[in-house]
C-alpha positions, 0 to 999 in steps of 0.5 A: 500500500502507498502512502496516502498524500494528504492534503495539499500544503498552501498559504491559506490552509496555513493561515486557517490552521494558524487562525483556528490556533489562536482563536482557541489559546484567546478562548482559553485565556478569556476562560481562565480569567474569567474563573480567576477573577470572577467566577471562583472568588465568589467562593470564602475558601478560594481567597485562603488559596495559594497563587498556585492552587488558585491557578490550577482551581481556574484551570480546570474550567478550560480544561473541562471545555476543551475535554468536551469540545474536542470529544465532540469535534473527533466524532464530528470529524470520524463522521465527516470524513469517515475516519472509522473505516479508515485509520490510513487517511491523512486528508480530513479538513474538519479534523485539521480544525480538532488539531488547531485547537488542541494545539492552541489549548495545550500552548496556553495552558502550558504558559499558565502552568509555567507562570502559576507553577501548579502541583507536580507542573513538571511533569505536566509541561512534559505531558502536554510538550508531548501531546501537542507535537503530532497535531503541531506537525500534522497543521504547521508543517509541510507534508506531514499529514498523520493518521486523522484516526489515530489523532482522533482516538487519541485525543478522547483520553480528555474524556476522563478529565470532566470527571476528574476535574469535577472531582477535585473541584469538590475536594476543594470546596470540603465535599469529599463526604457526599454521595456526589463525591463517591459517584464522581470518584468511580465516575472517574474510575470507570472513564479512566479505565475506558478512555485512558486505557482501552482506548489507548491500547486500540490505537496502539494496536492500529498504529503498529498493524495497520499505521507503522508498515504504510506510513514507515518510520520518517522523523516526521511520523516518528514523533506520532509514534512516540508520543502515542506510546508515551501517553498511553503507558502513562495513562497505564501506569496511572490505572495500574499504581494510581487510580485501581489502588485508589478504588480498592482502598476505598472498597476496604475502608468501607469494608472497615466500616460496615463491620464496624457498624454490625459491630456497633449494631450487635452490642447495642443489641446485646445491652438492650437484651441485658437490660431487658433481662435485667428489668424482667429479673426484678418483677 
């Protein structure tokens, strides 16, 4: 099989692209100020804060958004370009709008996590340096078209953020003990579990059957490969020593508690016979 020729590098595809880029790294912007400033201030506990928590609470809006926005737009541009029988194709114009914006998400949000210097911002500076780099090249050079699929599959790993998000914004606000809480910590479990890792693993398995023998090894389809690995053993490795030994945790403490309260319940029960007992032997 040749390689599919993608779509034609001219001026105006550039500046769409470029457009689309900047148009979401504003939104972004406009997104996280106005969290900042005006929506998470109404809360008495964002003021007690620090700088950095306050920028990593704020940022989780525009995550959110974009973790929507993009899951809609890759089905959008599977539908549109009938990307699902087709994991070779290179050419879809309304996927190249997907990549914009995720290129333009992660440049801004990578500026905010280098200013405000969030929890662990090490490790996502790297993250994020990674996840951009096969949709930068795919919009911003010349003829190095990807598989529109696999960036397509990969992108819905920002899934799981709207739950994760939610998640540690209640831990925030103090509302670990609601049942909310407990919906959202598997809410998050679950969609980790599928769009961190099944998903992933799918897109592995294509990209090493169908991708890597027609697309071949050229530095400009190299860096796909190794950001798709990359990220997907990260999302494994987090399934594996985070989020399933978080859920067990979980399941034993309120293993511990129920026995707790049988407990509890078999000697309120006992005291209750003893004293019946005890008033009976007095008649």
């Amino acid at each position: 099989m040749y390689l599919p020729s993608g779509l034609p590098w001219t001026h105006s595809r550039l500046i769409a692209n470029l457009t689309v880029l900047l148009l979401a790294s504003a939104g972004v912007y406009l997104l996280f100020f106005w969290s900042y400033c005006v929506l998470l201030p109404r809360h008495v506990r964002f003021a007690a804060l620090d700088a950095p928590t306050r920028g990593e609470l704020a940022s989780r809006l525009h995550s959110t958004v974009h973790a929507v926005l993009v899951f809609i737009l890759a089905i959008w541009s599977c539908n549109q370009c009938n990307l699902w029988s087709d994991p070779l194709s290179n050419d879809c114009k309304a996927a190249e709008v997907l990549y914009s914006i995720v290129v333009g998400y992660f440049l801004s949000d990578l500026t905010l996590l280098l200013y405000f210097r969030f929890e662990s911002w090490k490790a996502f500076c790297v993250h994020h340096l990674v996840a951009l780099s096969p949709y930068l090249i795919n919009n911003f050079l010349p003829h190095s078209s990807q598989s529109n699929y696999l960036l397509c599959l990969m992108i819905c790993v920002e899934v799981s953020t709207i739950f994760l998000n939610t998640q540690c914004y209640m831990e925030q606000i103090g509302w670990t003990d609601s049942r909310a809480h407990t919906v959202c910590v598997y809410a998050v479990y679950i969609s980790w579990t599928f769009f961190r890792v099944l998903l992933p693993g799918y897109a592995m398995f294509l990209m090493i059957q169908i991708v890597m023998p027609v697309y071949g090894f050229r530095c400009r389809f190299l860096v796909g490969y190794v950001a798709c690995t990359i990220i997907t053993l990260f999302c494994w490795g987090c399934w594996v020593f985070f989020f399933t030994p978080k859920i067990v945790r979980r399941w034993k403490a309120a293993d511990v508690i129920e026995a707790q309260d049988e407990e509890a319940q078999a000697l309120l029960v006992n005291d209750l016979e003893n004293t019946l007992t005890s008033s009976l032997s007095h008649i």
